[in-house]
C-alpha positions as CSV (number, residue, x, y, z in Angstrom):
1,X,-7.6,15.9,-11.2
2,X,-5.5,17.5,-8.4
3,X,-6.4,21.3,-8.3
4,X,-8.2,21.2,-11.1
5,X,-11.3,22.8,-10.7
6,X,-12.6,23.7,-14.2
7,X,-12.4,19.9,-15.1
8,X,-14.2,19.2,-11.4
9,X,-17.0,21.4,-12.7
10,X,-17.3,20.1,-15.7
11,X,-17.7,17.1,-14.1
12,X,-20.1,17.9,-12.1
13,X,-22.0,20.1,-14.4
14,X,-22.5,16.6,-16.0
15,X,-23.7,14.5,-13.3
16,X,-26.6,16.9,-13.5
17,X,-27.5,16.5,-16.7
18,X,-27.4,12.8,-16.2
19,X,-29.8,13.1,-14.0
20,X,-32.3,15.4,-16.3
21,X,-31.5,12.7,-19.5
22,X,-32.6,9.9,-17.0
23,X,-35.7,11.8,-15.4
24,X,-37.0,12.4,-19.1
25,X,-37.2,8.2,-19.3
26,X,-38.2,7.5,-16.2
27,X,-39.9,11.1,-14.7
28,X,-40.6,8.9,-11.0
29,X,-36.8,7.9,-10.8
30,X,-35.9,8.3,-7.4
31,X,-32.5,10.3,-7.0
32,X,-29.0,9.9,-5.0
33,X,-26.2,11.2,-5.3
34,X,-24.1,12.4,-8.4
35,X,-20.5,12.9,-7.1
36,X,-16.9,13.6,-9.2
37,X,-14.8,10.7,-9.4
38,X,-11.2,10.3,-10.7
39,X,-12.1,9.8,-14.5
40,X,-15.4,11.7,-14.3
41,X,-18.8,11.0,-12.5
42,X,-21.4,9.2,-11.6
43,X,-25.2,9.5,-10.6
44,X,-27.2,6.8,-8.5
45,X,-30.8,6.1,-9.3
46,X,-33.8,4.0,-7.9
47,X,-35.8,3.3,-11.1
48,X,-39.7,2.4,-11.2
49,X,-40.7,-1.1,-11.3
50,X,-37.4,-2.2,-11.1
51,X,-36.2,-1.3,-14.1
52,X,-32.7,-1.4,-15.6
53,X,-31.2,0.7,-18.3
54,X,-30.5,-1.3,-21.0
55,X,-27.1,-0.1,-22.9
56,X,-29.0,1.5,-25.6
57,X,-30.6,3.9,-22.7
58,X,-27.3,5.0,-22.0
59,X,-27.0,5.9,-25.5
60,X,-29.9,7.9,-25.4
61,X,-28.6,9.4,-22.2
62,X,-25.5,10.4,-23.6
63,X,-27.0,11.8,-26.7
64,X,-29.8,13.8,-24.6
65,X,-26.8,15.2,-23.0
66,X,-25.3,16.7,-25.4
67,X,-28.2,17.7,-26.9
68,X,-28.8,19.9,-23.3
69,X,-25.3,20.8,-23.7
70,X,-25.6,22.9,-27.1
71,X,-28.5,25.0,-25.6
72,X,-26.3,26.8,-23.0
73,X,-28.0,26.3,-20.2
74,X,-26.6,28.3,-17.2
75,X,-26.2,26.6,-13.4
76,X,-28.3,29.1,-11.0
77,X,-26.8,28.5,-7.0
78,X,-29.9,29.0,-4.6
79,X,-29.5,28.7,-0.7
80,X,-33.0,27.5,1.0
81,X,-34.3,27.3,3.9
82,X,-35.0,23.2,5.2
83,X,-39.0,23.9,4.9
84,X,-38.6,24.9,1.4
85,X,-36.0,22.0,0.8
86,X,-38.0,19.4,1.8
87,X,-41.0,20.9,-0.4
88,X,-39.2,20.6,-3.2
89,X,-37.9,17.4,-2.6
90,X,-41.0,15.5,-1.3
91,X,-41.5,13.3,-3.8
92,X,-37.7,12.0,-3.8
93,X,-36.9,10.2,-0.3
94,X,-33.1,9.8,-0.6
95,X,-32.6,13.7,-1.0
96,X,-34.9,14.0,1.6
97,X,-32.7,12.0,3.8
98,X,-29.8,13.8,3.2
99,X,-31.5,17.2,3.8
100,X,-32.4,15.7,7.0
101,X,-29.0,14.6,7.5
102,X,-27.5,18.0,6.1
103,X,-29.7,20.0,8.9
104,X,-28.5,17.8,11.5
105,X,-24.9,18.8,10.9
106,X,-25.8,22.3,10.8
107,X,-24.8,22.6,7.3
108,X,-26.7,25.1,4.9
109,X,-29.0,23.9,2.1
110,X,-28.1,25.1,-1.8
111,X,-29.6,24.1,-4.8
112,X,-28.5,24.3,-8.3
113,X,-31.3,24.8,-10.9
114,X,-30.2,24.4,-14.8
115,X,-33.5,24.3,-17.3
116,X,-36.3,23.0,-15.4
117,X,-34.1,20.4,-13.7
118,X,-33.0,21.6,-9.7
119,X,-30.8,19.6,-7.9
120,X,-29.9,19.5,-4.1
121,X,-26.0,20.1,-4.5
122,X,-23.7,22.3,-2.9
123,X,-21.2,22.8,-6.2
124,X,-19.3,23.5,-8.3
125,X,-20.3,23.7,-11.4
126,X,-19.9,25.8,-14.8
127,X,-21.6,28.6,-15.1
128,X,-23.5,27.6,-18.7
129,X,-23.2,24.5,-20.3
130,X,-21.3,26.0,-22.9
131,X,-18.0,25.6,-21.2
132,X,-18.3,22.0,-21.8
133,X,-16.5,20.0,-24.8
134,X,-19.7,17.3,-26.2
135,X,-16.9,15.4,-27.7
136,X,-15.0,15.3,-24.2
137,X,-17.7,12.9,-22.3
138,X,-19.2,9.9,-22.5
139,X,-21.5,7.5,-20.7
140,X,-19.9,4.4,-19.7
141,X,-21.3,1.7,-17.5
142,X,-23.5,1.1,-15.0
143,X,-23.1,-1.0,-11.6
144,X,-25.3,-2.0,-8.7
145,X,-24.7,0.4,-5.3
146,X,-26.0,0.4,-2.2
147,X,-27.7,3.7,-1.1
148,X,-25.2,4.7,1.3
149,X,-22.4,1.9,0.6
150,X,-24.6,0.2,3.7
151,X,-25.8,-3.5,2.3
152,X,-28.8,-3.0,4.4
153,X,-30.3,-0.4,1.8
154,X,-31.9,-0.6,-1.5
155,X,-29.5,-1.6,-4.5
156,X,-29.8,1.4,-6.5
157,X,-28.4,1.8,-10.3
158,X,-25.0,3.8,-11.3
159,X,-24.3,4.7,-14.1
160,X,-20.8,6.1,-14.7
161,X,-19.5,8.8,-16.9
162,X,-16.4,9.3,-18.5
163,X,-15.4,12.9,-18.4
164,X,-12.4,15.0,-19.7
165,X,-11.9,19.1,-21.3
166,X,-12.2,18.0,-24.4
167,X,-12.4,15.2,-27.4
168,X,-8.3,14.5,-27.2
169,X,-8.0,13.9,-23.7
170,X,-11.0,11.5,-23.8
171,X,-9.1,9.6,-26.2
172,X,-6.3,9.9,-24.8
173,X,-8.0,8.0,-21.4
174,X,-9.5,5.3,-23.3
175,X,-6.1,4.7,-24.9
176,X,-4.9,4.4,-21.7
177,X,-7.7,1.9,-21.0
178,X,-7.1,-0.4,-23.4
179,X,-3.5,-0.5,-23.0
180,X,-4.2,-1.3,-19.2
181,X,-6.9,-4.1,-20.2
182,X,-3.7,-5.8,-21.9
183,X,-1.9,-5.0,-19.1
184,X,-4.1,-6.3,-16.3
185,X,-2.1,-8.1,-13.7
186,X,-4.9,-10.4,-12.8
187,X,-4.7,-11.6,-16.7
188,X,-0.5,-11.3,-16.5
189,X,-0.6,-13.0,-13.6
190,X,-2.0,-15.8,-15.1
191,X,0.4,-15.6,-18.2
192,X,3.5,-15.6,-15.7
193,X,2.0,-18.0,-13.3
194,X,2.7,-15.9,-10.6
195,X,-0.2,-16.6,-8.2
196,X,-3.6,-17.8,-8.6
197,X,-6.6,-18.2,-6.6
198,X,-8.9,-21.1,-5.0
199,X,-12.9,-21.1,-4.6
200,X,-11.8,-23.6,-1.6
201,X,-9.3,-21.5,0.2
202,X,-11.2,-18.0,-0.7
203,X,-11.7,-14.7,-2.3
204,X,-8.7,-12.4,-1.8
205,X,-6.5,-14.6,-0.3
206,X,-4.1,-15.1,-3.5
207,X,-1.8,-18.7,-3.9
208,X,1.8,-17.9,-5.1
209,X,3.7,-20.3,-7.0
210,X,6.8,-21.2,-6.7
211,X,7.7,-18.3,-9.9
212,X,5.7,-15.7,-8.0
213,X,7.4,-16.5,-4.5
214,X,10.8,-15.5,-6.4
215,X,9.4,-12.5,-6.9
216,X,8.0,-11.5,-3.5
217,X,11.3,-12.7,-1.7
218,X,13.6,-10.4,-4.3
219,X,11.0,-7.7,-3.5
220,X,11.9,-7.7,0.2
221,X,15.3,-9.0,0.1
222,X,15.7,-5.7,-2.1
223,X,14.1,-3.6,0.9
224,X,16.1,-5.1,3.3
225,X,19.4,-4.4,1.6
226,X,18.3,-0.8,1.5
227,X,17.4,-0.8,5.2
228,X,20.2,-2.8,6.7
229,X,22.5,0.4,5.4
230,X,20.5,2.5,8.1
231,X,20.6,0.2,10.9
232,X,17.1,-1.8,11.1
233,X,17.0,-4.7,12.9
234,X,14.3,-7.8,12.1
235,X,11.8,-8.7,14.6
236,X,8.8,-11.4,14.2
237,X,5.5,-11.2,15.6
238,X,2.6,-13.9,16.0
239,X,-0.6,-13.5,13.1
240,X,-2.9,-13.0,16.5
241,X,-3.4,-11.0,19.8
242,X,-5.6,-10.5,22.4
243,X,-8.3,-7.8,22.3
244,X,-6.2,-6.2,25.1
245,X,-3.3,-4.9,22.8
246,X,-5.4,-3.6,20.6
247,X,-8.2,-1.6,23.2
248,X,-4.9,0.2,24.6
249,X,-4.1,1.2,21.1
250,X,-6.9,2.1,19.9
251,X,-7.4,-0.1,17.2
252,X,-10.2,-2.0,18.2
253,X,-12.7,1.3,19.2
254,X,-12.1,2.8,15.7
255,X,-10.9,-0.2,13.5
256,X,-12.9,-3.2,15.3
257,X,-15.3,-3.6,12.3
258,X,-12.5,-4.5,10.2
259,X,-10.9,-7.1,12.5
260,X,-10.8,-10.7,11.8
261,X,-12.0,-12.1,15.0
262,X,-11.5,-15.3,17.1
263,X,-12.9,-17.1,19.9
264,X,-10.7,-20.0,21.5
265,X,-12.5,-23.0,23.7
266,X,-12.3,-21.2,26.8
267,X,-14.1,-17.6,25.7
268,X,-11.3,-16.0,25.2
269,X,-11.3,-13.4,22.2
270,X,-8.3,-12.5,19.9
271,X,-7.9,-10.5,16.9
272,X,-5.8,-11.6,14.1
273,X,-3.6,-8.7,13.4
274,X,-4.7,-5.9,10.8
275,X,-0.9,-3.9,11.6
276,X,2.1,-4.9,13.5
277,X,2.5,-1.0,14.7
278,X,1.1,-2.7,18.3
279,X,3.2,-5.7,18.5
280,X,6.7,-3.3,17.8
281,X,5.4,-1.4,20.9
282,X,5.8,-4.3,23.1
283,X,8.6,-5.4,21.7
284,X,10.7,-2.1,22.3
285,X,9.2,-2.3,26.0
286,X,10.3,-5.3,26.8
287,X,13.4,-3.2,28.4
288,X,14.5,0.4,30.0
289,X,16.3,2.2,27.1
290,X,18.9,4.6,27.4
291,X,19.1,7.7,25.1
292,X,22.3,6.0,24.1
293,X,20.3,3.0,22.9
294,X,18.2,5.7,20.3
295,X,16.8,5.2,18.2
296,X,15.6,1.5,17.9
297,X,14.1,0.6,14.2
298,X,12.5,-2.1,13.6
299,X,11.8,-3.9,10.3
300,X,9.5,-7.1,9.6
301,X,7.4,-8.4,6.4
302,X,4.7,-10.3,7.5
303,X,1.0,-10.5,6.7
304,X,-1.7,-8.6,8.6
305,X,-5.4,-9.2,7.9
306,X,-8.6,-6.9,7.4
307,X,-12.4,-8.1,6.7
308,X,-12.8,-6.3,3.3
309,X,-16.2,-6.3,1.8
310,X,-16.4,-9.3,-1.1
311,X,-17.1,-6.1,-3.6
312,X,-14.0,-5.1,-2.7
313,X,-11.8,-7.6,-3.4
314,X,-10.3,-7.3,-6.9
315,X,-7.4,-9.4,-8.0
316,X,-3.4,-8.3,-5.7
317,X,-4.9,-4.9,-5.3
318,X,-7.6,-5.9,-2.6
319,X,-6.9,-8.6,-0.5
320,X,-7.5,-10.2,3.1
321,X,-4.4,-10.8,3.8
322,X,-1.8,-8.1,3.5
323,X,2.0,-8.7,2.8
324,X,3.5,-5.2,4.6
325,X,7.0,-4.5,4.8
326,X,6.5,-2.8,8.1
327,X,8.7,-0.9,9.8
328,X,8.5,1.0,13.1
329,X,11.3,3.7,14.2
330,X,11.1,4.5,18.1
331,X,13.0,7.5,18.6
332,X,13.4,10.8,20.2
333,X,11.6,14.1,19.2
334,X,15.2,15.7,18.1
335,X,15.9,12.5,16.1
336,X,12.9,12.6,14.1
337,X,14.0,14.6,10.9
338,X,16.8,12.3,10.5
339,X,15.3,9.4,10.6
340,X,12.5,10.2,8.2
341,X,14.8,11.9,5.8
342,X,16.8,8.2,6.1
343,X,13.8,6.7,5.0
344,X,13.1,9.3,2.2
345,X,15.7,8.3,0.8
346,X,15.2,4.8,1.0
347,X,11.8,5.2,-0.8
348,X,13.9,7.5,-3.6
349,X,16.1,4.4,-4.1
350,X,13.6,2.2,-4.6
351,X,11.3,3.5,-7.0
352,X,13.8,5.1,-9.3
353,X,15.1,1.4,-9.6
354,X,11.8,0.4,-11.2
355,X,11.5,3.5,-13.2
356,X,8.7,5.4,-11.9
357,X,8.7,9.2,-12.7
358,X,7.3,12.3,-11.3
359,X,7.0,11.0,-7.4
360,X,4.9,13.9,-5.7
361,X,4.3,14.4,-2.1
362,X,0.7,14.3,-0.3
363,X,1.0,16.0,3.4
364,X,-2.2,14.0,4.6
365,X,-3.4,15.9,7.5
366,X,-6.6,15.0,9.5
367,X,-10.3,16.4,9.3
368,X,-11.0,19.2,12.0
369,X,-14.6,18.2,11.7
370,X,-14.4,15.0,12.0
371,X,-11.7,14.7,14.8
372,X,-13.3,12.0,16.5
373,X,-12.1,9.4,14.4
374,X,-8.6,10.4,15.4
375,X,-6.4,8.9,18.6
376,X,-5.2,12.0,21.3
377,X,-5.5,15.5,21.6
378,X,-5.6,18.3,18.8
379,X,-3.0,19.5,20.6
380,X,-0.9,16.5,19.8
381,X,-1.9,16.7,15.9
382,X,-0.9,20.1,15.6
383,X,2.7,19.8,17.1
384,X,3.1,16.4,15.2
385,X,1.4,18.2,11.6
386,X,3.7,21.1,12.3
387,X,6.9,18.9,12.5
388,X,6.0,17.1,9.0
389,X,5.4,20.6,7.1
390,X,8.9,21.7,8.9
391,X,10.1,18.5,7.2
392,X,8.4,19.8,4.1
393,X,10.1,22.6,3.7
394,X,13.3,22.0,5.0
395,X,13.1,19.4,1.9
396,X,11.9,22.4,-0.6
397,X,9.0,20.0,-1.4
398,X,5.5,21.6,-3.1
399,X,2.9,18.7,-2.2
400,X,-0.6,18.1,-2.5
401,X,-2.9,18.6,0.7
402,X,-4.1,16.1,1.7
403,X,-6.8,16.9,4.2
404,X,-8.4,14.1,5.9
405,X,-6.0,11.3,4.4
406,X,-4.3,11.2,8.3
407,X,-3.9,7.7,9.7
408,X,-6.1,7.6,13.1
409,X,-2.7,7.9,15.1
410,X,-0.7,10.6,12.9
411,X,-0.2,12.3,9.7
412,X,1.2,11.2,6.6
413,X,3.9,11.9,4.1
414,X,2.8,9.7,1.1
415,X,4.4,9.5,-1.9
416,X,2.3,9.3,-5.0
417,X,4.3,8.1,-8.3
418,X,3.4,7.8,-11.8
419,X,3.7,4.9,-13.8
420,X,4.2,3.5,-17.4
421,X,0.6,4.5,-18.5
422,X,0.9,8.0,-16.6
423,X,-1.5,7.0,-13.7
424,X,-0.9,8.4,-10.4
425,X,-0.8,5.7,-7.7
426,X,0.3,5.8,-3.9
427,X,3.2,3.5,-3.3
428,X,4.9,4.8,0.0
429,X,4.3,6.6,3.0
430,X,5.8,7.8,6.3
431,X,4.1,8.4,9.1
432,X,4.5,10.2,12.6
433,X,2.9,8.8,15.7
434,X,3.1,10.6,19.0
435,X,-0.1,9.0,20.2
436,X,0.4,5.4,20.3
437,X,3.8,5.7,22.8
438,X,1.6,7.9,24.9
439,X,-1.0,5.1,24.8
440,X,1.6,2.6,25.8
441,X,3.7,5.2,27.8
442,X,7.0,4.3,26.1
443,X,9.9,6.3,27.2
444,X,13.5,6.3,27.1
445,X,16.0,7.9,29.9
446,X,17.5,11.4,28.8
447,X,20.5,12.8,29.7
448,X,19.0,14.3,32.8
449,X,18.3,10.5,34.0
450,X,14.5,11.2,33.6
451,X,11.9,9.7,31.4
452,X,11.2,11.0,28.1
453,X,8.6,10.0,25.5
454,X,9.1,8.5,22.9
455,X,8.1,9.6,19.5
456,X,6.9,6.5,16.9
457,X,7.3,6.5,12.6
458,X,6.1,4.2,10.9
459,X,7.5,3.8,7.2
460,X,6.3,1.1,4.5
461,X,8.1,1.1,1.5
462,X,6.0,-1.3,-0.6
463,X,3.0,-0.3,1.5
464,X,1.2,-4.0,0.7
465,X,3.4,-6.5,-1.5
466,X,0.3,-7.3,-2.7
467,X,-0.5,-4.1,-4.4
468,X,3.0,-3.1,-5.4
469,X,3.3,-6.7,-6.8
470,X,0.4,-5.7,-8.9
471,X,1.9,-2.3,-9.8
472,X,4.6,-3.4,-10.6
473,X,3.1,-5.7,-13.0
474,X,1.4,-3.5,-14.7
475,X,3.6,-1.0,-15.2
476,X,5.9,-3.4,-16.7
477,X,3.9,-5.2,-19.0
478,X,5.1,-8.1,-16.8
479,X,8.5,-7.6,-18.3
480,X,10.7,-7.6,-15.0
481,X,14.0,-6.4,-14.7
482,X,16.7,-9.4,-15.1
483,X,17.6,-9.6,-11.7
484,X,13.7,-9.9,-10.6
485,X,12.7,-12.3,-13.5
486,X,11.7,-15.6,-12.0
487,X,13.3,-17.6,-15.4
488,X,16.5,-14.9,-15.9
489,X,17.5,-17.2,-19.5
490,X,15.8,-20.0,-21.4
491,X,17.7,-22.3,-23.4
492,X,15.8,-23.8,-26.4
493,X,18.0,-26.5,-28.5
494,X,17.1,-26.4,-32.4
495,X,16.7,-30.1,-32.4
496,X,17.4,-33.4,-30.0
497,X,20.4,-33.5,-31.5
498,X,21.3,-30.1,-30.4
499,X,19.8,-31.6,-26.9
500,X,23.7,-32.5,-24.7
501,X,25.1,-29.2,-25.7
502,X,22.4,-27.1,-24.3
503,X,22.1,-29.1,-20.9
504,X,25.4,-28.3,-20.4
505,X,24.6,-24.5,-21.7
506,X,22.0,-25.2,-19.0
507,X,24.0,-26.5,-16.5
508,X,26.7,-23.9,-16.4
509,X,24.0,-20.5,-16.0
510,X,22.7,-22.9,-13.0
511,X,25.8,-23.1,-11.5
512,X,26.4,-19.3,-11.8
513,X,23.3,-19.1,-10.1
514,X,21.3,-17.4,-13.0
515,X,17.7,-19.1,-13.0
516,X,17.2,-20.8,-16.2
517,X,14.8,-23.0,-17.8
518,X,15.8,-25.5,-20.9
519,X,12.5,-26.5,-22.9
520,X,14.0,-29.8,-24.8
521,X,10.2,-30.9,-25.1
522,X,9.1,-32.3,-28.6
523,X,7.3,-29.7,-29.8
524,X,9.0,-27.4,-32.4
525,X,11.2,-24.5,-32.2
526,X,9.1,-21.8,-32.8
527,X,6.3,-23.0,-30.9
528,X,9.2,-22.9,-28.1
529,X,10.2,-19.3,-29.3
530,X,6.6,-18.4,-28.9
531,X,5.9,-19.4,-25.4
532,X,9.1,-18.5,-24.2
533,X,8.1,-14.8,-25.3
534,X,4.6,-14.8,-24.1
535,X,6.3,-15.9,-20.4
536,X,8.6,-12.4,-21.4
537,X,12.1,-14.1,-20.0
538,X,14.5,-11.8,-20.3
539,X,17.4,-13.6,-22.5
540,X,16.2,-17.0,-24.4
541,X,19.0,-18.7,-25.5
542,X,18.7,-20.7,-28.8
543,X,20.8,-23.7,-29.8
544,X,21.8,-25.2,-33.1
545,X,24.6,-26.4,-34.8
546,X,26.8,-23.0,-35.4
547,X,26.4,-22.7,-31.5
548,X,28.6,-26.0,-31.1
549,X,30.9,-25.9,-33.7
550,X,32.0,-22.6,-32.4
551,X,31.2,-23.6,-28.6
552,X,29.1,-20.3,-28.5
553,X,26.2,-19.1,-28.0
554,X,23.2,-16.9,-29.4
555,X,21.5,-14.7,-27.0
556,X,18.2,-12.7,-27.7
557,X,17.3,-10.5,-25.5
558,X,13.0,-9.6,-24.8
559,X,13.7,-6.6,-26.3
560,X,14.7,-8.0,-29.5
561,X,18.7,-7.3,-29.0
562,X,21.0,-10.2,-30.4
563,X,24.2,-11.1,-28.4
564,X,25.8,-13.3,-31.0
565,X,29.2,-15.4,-30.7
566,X,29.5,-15.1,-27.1
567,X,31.2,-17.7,-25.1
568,X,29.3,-18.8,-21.7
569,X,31.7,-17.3,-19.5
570,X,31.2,-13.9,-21.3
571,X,27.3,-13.9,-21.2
572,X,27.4,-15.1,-17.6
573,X,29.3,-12.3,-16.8
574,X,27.2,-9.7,-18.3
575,X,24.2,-10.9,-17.1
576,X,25.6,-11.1,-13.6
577,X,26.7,-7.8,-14.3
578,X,22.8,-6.6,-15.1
579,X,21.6,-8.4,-11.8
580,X,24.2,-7.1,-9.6
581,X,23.6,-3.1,-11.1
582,X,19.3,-3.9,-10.9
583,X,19.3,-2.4,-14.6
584,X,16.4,-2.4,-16.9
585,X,15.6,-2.1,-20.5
């Protein structure tokens, strides 16, 4: 939706005429807010007496809307004044709110009026109804929301709309839909027994088995290889702090509702840790440094915690506790394009392994109006904004602004990649901190012999191992790579007869150190077959009678290639080959 703004007004457009299709079943309906989303729109409603739209109301919603959209109907901007605003909105409470709200912020007041219908709103939309495809929108679902997000306010009903330029790329989306339903990593997960989750330990606070610890560990062992080549060092913080370290960052003023909080016996209170960035400080000042000693990078997994909302939570994509392979470059202000270019190039490595396409670049710079939620001076954020969009350049990157997407310490370079199912996801991002080493007043000696401050970057390759974990899934199809596959082979003899032969089949991959599985179990082969495709190994291995007359073996590979004939020794050595080279299929 990037830059798009005909489909934004569309879009829009629409969430208006939700709201007339609604107000003609329910004329007292009290009305929220109709925003663009993603994959089209949405409208919040307070209905009378409590009432909830059935799904054959949204049918007649949809159909009243397209009905509204074959007349033509034109969008008509009007700017107000806050007396007539409120006049026209007295019946309606929640617009009446925001208009006190609006005022407040010294914002101006516009309305859109299309038919009879006239909507507080400050745009866009299109200018008639006409512009909009019937076939290219559809009403969806509907969910409870609380006016505001707050959980304090009334639970109001919205309903959600799908919304596209036309018929094809509507079906196109729910296509795409479907496919991802089959490819949900909470039900892959499952399948793969990668992790799970307990009613006694929680919600998001996922369980990995053994198979899905293989996983994480190759994950991070893979970023750590890539790192080690540029000279990070591992450190290893505690899961807690007190509220000290994190009131001299900063953390705890603008990030204390999210903290995880703890009270020992004596009064004291900690914070268990929602980043590391704080602990690396203290860690690089445990000692002078020497410009010599520049820069010092640092590189740790570990888990941080935040206090999501329950809503929230939704399978590895919203957790509690967050895997992060964090790592924190203290440097000085000449070394800075270096080292982020290092890490660029890191990321590049990484992602084109797994086979995403089309990585773009967000610059994610902060909100001038809303600088308070920001650490330092503006001063600071436009000589460290300026530095990125030098690095920008100097790259001969076009990227997407990202205006308001700044951490609350620096701005952000996050790369945005598309996957299997062409959905655009965030997956890494660099950032440049000149505020936290002011905060903790690190410095190095210069040539000179004076002080000079240091300049912070923080880079996450995975971001959360949780989330990638569950990218990764899904743009797989849970069919991982051979080298990341927590069974790499399966070995299934024909019969018991059959049995020796393939335990010593079994026994030799082992040896090689290629993670195998042998299913001897009673049950028949092609049950056997079957499962060991629905757990997608990469090679399964099948063993009859012509496999040890010829002391051979038959390979199938997941993607339905045959390797016939080969002897052990052979098929160990291509599929070391494959791990060593990270190939996929």
């Amino acid at each position: 939706m990037e830059g798009n703004d005909k489909l934004h007004n569309i879009r829009h457009s629409l969430a208006h005429l939700l709201a007339i299709a609604v107000l003609e079943k329910d004329p007292d309906v009290k009305l929220g807010i109709g925003p663009v989303i993603d994959n089209g729109f949405y409208y919040d409603f307070e209905f009378s007496n409590g009432y909830v739209p059935t799904p054959e109301d949204l049918k007649s919603f949809q159909k009243s809307m397209k009905k509204l959209v074959g007349k033509g109907l034109p969008f008509e901007k009007q700017e107000v004044s806050v007396e007539e605003a409120k006049k026209m909105f007295s019946s309606q409470k929640y617009k009446t709110e925001l208009i006190n709200e609006f005022t407040n912020e010294g914002k101006d007041l516009t309305l859109y009026k299309t038919g009879d219908f006239t909507d507080l709103c400050k745009g866009g939309h299109v200018e008639s109804t006409k512009e909009i495809d019937p076939d290219g929108f559809m009403i969806s679902h509907t969910a409870g929301a609380y006016w505001r997000g707050d959980e304090k306010n009334t639970m109001l009903t919205r309903i959600y709309g799908l919304a596209f330029e036309n018929g094809d790329e509507l079906k196109a989306y729910i296509n795409q839909q479907e496919e991802a339903k089959k490819r949900d990593h909470r039900k892959l997960g499952k399948e793969l027994d990668l992790f799970t989750f307990s009613d006694l330990v929680g919600p998001g606070l996922p369980l990995w088995t053994p198979k899905g610890t293989i996983v994480r560990e190759l994950l991070d062992d893979y970023i750590w290889e890539l790192r080690q080549k540029y000279g990070y060092q591992k450190v290893t913080i505690p899961h807690i702090t007190k509220k000290d370290l994190y009131e001299k960052s900063g953390h705890w003023k603008k990030f204390a509702d999210e903290l995880f909080k703890i009270e020992t016996r004596e009064g004291h209170l900690y914070a268990v840790k929602p980043m590391s960035c704080p602990h690396h400080t203290q860690i690089f000042d445990r000692k002078p440094h020497s410009y010599k000693e520049m820069p010092e990078r640092y590189a740790e997994t570990t888990m941080v915690y935040r206090d999501e909302q329950s809503g929230e939570l939704s399978g590895l994509s919203r957790v509690l506790c967050i895997t992060q392979d964090d790592a924190h470059v203290f440097c000085r202000e000449n070394q800075v394009e270096q080292e982020i270019f290092a890490i660029w190039d890191i990321i590049d490595v990484f992602y084109k392994t797994f086979g995403f396409s089309d990585i773009k670049i967000r610059f994610s710079s902060h909100d001038p109006n809303s600088f308070e939620k920001y650490l330092g001076s503006k001063e600071v954020w436009e000589k460290a904004e300026n530095a990125i969009l030098s690095l920008l350049k100097k790259r001969g990157i076009e990227y997407i602004d990202g205006k308001g997407e700044a951490a609350m310490y620096g701005p952000k370079i996050d790369f945005i990649g598309k996957d299997s199912l062409g959905r655009m996801l965030q997956v890494a991002t660099i950032q440049l901190d000149f505020n936290l080493p002011e905060n903790f007043d690190l410095n190095c000696t210069n040539e000179k012999g004076e002080k000079e401050r240091v300049v912070m970057i923080h880079c996450a390759i995975m971001g959360s191992l949780e989330r990638f974990t569950a990218t990764l899934i899904e743009h797989t199809a849970g069919n991982f790579p051979l080298w990341l596959s927590p069974v790499q082979v399966k070995v299934l003899p024909v019969s018991k007869k059959h049995a020796d032969y393939a335990k010593k089949i079994y026994d030799a991959l082992s040896q090689a150190q290629i993670r195998t599985e042998l299913d001897d179990s009673d049950e028949s082969l092609g049950k056997r077959i079957r499962i060991s495709k629905i757990e997608k190994n990469p090679y399964t291995l099948i063993i009859g009678e012509k496999e040890i007359e010829s002391g051979t073996i038959t390979a199938e590979r997941r993607d339905g290639l045959h390797l016939d004939n080969l002897s052990i020794d052979d098929f160990i050595e291509t599929a070391k080959r494959e791990i060593e080279e990270k190939k996929g299929w």
